[in-house]
Residue, then its C-alpha position, 0 to 999 in steps of 0.5 A: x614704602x607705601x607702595x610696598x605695603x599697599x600691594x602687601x595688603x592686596x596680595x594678603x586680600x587675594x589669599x584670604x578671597x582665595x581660601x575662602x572660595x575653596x573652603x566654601x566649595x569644600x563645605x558644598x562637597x564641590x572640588x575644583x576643575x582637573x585635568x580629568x574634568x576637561x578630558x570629560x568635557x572634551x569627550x562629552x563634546x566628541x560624544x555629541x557628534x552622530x555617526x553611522x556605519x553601513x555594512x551590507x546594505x542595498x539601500x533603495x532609490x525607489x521601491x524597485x531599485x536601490x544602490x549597493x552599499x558595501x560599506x558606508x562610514x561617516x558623520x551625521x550633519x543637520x542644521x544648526x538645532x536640528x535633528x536628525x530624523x530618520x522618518x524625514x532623511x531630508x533631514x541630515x546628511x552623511x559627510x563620509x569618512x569612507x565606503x565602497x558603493x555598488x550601482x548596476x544598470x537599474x540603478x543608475x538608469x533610476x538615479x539619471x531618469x528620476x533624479x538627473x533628468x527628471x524635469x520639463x523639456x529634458x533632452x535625454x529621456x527614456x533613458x535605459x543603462x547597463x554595463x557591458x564588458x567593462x563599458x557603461x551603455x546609456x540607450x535613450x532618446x535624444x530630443x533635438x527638433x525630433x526625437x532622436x535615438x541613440x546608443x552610447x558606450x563608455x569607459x568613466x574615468x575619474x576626474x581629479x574633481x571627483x566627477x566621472x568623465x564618460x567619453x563615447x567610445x560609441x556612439x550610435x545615432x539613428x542606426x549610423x555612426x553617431x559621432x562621424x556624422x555630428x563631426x562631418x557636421x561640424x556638431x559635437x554633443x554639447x550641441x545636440x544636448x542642452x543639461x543646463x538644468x540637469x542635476x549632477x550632469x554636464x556636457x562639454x565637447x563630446x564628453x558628459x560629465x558625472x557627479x554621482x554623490x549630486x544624483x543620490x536622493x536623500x539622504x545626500x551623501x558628501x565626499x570625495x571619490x577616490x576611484x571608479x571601477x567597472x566590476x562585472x555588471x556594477x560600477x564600484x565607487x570608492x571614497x577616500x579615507x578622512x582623518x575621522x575615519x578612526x573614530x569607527x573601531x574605538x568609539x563607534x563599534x558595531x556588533x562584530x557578529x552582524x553581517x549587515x546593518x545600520x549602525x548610530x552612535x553618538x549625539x541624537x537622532x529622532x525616529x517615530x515618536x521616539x528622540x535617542x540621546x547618546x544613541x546607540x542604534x543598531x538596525x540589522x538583517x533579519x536574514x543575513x544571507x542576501x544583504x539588508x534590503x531597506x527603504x528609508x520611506x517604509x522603514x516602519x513597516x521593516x521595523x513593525x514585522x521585526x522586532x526590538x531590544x533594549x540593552x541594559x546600557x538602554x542601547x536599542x538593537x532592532x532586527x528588521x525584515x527585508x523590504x522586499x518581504x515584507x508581503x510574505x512576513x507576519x506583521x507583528x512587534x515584539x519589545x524586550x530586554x536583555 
């Protein structure tokens, strides 16, 4: 009986507690959590994340060559409390959630010689690729005791592991046919060829091994490939469809009547003086009948002889010119609203 009624006091103390919480937030004009206040915490959660979207974009490796994104859709990764910068695009990564990425011959050649090869004692220099009737041609010199010429034609082929196998279906060494001699020799390239300290290349047999997202300079680009293709003068790179990929159309939705552009939503980025939280940042063509030349490392002088307007939601719609003609625009800047 006592039991009873000290458990009877606890609960009648429990209430009253209770009730006077509630009457005091009632008081302050507070109300309690709902389910309307969760669906908001959770999107301000999603909303934290920063996307980007490319369309049309001929994205410089150097200032001469640069890769063909045709599309280019994906998330924005840094480090912990770190934000992305565009001045610095070291800073962030892109972990893709889809896209088709073009390279011609230039660029490939720009990507191995200034990227793959591009260190002290490289085996391979003097690099030189194009792509000819549905093979990539790599035209080089090969250093092995004494420099040594070559010409190599392959048909890449995807691996399940995302690299792109390139078998010489020729081989063309000091003007004989390279692969009967290195056989009669009982050679095969990976013994002609030390890559132990290239990036994105290996060799094993007779057959190079290519990682094209290890090869692309910064910012890095992760992913899975879904296939290669040889179409025309480019090698096409297409890259599987993740779950995230929805996210683009409903939350990230860029201008539908802007051909090519550059297209940030959500969480922060940091670009010149300026920090953007919320972001909503659309870098598009000035000229849209070519596709948008950009080169991260001189985007100012882009932005500089384009101009910029703020939305009312204070979203920012930057129009820039083309890398390429920049020497043949007016270097000037204009802000507005609208």
């Amino acid at each position: 009986m006592r039991r009873a009624f000290a458990f009877l006091l606890l609960t009648v103390a429990a209430v009253a507690v209770a009730w006077q919480q509630t009457s005091l937030a009632r008081a302050m004009g507070m109300r309690a959590p709902s389910s309307a206040t969760h669906v908001a915490a959770a999107t301000s959660a999603a909303d934290s994340t920063l996307w980007i979207e490319m369309r049309n974009v001929d994205l410089h490796i150097d200032q001469t060559n640069a890769m063909r994104v045709r599309a280019l859709q994906g998330q924005v990764v840094t480090k912990p409390g770190v934000i992305a910068w565009l001045d610095d695009p070291a800073s962030f990564r892109i972990r893709a959630t889809s896209g088709e990425v073009a390279l011609d011959g230039a660029a490939i050649t720009a990507l191995l010689n200034e990227v793959a090869f591009n260190y002290p004692g490289a085996p391979i220099t003097n690099l030189r690729v194009t792509i000819e009737n549905g093979s990539v041609v790599q035209r080089g010199t090969l250093h092995k005791g004494v420099a040594i010429p070559f010409q190599m034609w392959s048909v890449p082929a995807m691996q399940p592991d995302g690299r792109l196998k390139l078998h010489p279906d020729k081989l063309r060494i000091l003007g004989v046919n390279g692969l009967s001699l290195m056989h009669a020799l009982g050679l095969h390239l990976d013994n002609m060829m030390n890559l132990s300290k290239a990036r994105g290349v290996t060799v094993k047999g007779d057959d190079l091994y290519l990682d094209p997202l290890a090869i692309i300079p910064n910012p890095v680009v992760d992913g899975k490939l879904k296939s290669v293709r040889v179409e025309g003068p480019y090698l096409v790179q297409e890259f599987f469809h993740t779950a995230d990929d929805t996210i683009f159309g409903s939350f990230v939705r860029a201008d539908p009547t802007v051909k090519n552009f550059v297209y940030f939503r959500g969480g922060s980025l940091r670009f010149g003086r300026l920090t953007m939280s919320d972001t909503d940042l659309l870098i598009k063509d000035a000229d849209e009948r070519d596709p948008f030349d950009l080169y991260f490392p001189e985007y100012n002088r882009q932005l500089v002889a384009g101009h910029s307007n703020t939305l009312p939601n204070k979203g920012l719609r930057a129009t820039m010119v083309d890398f390429g003609k920049l020497g043949t625009q007016p270097q000037e800047k204009t802000i507005s609203s609208r």
